[in-house]
Every structure is written in structure tokens, then in C-alpha cells.
N, C-alpha and C positions, 0 to 999 in steps of 0.2 A: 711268572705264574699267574694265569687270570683268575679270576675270582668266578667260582662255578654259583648260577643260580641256581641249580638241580641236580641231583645225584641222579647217577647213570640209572638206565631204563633197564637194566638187569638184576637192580639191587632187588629184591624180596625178605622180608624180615623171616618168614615162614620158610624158608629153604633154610635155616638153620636151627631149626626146631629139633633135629636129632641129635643136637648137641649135649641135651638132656640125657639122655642115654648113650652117650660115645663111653668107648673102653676106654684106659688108660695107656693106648696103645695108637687108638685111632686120635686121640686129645694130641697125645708126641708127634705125631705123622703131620697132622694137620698142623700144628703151629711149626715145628722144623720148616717143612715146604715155604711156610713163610717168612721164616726167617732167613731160608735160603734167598728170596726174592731181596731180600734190605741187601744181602750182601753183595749180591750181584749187579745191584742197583749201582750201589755206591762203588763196585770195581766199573763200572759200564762208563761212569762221569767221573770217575777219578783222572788224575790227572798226571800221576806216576808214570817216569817214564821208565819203570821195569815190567811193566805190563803189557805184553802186546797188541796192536790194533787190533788183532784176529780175538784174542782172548775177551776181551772189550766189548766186540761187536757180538761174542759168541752171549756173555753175557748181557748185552740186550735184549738178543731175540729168546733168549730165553725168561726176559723179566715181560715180554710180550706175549709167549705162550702158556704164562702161567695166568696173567689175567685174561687172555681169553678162555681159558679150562675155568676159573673160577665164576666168571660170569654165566657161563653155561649151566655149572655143578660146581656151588662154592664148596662142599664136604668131601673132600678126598675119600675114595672108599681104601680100605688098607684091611690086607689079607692077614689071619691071626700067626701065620708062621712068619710075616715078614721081618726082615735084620735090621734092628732098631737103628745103630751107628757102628761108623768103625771105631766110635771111642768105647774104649771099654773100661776105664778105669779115670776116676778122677786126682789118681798122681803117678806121674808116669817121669820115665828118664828125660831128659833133655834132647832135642833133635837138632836138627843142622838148621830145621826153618825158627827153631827157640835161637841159637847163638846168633845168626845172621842179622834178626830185627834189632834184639838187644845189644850185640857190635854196634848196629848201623846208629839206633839212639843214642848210645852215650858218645859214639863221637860228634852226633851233630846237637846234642843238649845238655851233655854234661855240664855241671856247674863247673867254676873255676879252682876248685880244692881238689877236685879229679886230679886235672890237667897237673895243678902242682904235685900229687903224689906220683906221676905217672914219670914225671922229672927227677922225683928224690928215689923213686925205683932202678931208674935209670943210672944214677951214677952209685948207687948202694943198696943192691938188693936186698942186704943185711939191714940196714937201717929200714928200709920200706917194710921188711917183715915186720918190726917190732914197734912201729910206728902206729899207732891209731891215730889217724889225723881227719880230725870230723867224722867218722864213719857213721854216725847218724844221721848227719846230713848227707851222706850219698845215701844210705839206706832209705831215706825221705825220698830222695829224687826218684829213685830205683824203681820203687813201688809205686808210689805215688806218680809219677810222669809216665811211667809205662802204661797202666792202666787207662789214662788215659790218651796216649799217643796211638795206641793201637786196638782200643776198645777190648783188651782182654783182660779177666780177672783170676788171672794166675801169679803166681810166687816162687822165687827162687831160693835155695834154702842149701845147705850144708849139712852133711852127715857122717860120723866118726863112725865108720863101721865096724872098728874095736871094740865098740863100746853091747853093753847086752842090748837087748827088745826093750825091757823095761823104763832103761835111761835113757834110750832114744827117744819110745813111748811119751814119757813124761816132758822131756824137752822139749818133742815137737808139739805137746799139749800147751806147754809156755810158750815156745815160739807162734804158735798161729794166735794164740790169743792177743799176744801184745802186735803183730803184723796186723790183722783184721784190724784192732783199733787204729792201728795207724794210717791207712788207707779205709775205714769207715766205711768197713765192708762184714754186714752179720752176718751168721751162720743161718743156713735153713733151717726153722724149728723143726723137721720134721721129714719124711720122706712123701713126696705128693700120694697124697687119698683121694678117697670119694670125696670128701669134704671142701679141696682143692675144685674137684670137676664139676660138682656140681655149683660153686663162685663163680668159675671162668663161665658157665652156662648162662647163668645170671645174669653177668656182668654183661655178657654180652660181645667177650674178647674177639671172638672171630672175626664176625660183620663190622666191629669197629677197624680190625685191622685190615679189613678187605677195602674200606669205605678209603682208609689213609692211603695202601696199595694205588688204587686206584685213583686219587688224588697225584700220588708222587710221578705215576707211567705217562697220566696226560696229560699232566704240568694242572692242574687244578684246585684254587685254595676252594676249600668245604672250610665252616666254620664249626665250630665245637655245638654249638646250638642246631646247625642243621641234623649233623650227626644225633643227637641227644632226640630230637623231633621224631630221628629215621628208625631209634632203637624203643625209643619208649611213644610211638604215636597216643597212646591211649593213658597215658597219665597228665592231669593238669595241675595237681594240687601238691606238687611238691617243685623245684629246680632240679629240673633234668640234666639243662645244663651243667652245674655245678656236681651232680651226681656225677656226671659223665667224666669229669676233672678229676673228682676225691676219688672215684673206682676202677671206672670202664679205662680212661685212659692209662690210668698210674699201674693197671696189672698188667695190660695189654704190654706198656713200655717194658715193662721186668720180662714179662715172658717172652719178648724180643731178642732176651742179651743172648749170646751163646752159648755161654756159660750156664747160663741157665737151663736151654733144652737138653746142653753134652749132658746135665747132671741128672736130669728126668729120663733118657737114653741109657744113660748107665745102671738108674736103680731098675728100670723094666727089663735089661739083659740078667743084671742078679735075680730077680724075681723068676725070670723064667728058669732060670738055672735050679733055683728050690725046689722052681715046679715038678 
């Protein structure tokens, strides 16, 4: 990747001035579209050979016609009736593409206490039943390696369906608490507000993610101070730079994950459903 002495001649800081005023609608649309772009990036150069050439290439040309749409018109315009996602709920049954990754990880990462249970299951089903053998430390691998093997922050969990609302209720309030700490993953204070949109405005999240976008499609290193120059031209008296680090980038990164926009997705379809 070369090292860019200048950011692209389409940047303009004033084309995102209606960010100020975006819905909580137009905020989801715009950041999804670009986290659509990260993922198709990283399918386009991945290396997987369960992905095919066509699939690959399909998502290239598509991380190329999305930069050139935003260099034209970085703000997506987005119609008030449009359908948020197809997720609609943020806990859902297990699917065939949930079993497939999770099969495929623990047989290529499982620790060695698996492997030995999977042995003692083997010649005694009866004994593997009543056997707890480390099951914290698989539970540690579990969660914790997934999350990171596959960049998702989801959980697998157990449920006694004999049991009432209530005991479930409460167990799975013990269960996600003690899980979240173990994977050092917090809960959102809150459902996104105004008080959310009007930071990301701020911050500056957009044009910072467009400025990286654009970086990543033409192979070009931007440095954190160029960027900091492109979003605050008109400040001296403070490190921009460093602003750019403690805010602009560290919100921009969260609002990246997927997890994050499915859950911003999900509360604007409840919402509208009130409406």
C-alpha cells in the first residue's frame, strides 16, 4: 500500500453537512451501505476456498461502484417507507449457516480437552453425560474464539422449555451477565437517540469512514493527522490528531461491527411498528 500525499479530489467536508439533520433512518442506511462495503472487501481478498471466483469478483465490482456513488454523493438519500433489514429480532433460532461455522471451528481449533471428551463420549455415552470435564474451558474457547474467528458477537445458550417465563427470564438475566463478562462484551446503555446522532455528526463518523473506504479500494495509506487536518481544517488550538483517535475513530470502529447496525435495524422496525 503506498503512502497517499493527498486525499482524493472528491473529498468535500460541506457534502456532509446534512448529517446534522439525518433521520434515524437515513443515519442506519448510510452507515449499513458501509459496512456492507468492509464486508465485501474482505470476501473480494479473502482467501477461502469456499467462496467462489464469481462471488469474489462480484464483490469487487461492487466495493468499486459503491466508491464511485459516494464520491459523487457521499449521503445516500433513503425513502421514509424503506425496509430497514431482514433481521428482525436480535435472538433468533439457530440456522444451518450458525451449525456449519461453529462445526467447522471447533474441529479446526478446539482445545485438547474437547478432543478427550469426544473419546470418552465415544466408548460411554453414559459416562460423557455425567461428566463435566473443563467445561469452562470449552465454554471460554466457545465464546471467546468464535468471536473472534468470525468477527461475530453472538452466543449460544440452552433452554429447558418446561421450565415457566419467569425461570427462564431470570436465568437467562444470570446467564448473559456472567457470558458478556466473559467475553468483555457490554450491554448498550440505551436504545440510539437523538443524542447518538447528533455525536456521530460531530464526530464526524461518515467522512472519516469514507476517507478509510477510500484508502482501503486504492490501496492508499492516509495518516490519522491527514485525516484529522481533512475533518477539523479550522481548529489549531487543540490535537486533532489525538481527537481523531479518542473519538472520530474509536466510534466510527463500533459503528462498523454488524452487530451493531443488525441491533440499530431492529430497534427502527420495533419503532415503526408502535408507530
Amino acid at each position: 500500500m503506498k503512502k497517499s500525499k493527498e486525499l482524493p479530489g472528491w473529498f468535500k467536508l460541506e457534502n456532509y453537512q446534512k448529517t446534522s439533520s439525518f433521520t434515524p433512518l437515513e443515519w442506519y442506511e448510510n452507515l449499513n451501505q458501509r459496512r456492507m462495503f468492509f464486508t465485501y472487501y474482505k470476501m473480494h481478498h479473502s482467501e477461502r476456498t469456499d467462496i467462489s471466483e464469481s462471488r469474489k469478483d462480484h464483490a469487487g465490482r461492487w466495493c468499486k461502484s459503491f466508491v464511485n456513488m459516494i464520491s459523487e454523493s457521499p449521503l445516500l438519500n433513503v425513502k421514509a417507507d424503506r425496509r430497514t433489514s431482514y433481521i428482525k429480532t436480535t435472538a433468533r433460532s439457530l440456522k444451518n449457516i450458525d451449525f456449519v461455522r461453529t462445526y467447522d471451528m471447533i474441529l479446526k481449533n478446539a482445545p485438547d480437552i474437547f478432543h478427550e471428551y469426544l473419546e470418552i463420549e465415544k466408548n460411554s455415552s453414559e459416562n460423557a453425560f455425567s461428566l463435566s470435564l473443563k467445561n469452562k474451558e470449552l465454554e471460554s474457547f466457545l465464546y471467546q474464539n468464535q468471536s473472534n474467528l468470525f468477527s461475530y458477537q453472538e452466543a449460544y445458550l440452552s433452554i429447558n422449555l418446561h421450565a415457566n417465563d419467569e425461570q427462564i427470564i431470570d436465568d437467562f438475566r444470570h446467564w448473559l451477565s456472567n457470558i458478556r463478562e466473559l467475553v468483555n462484551k457490554k450491554s448498550a446503555k440505551k436504545d440510539f437517540c437523538e443524542s447518538d446522532f447528533n455525536e456521530w455528526a460531530e464526530y464526524k463518523v461518515l467522512p472519516y469512514i469514507d476517507l478509510k473506504i477510500w484508502s482501503m479500494l486504492c490501496e492508499r495509506k492516509i495518516t490519522q493527522s491527514m485525516i484529522a487536518r481533512a475533518l477539523y481544517p479550522d481548529e489549531y488550538e487543540i490535537d486533532i490528531t489525538e481527537r481523531i483517535r479518542k473519538t472520530t475513530k474509536k466510534k466510527a470502529d463500533w459503528l462498523m461491527r454488524g452487530s451493531v447496525i443488525d441491533a440499530f435495524g431492529v430497534q427502527l422496525q420495533k419503532t415503526k411498528k408502535v408507530e
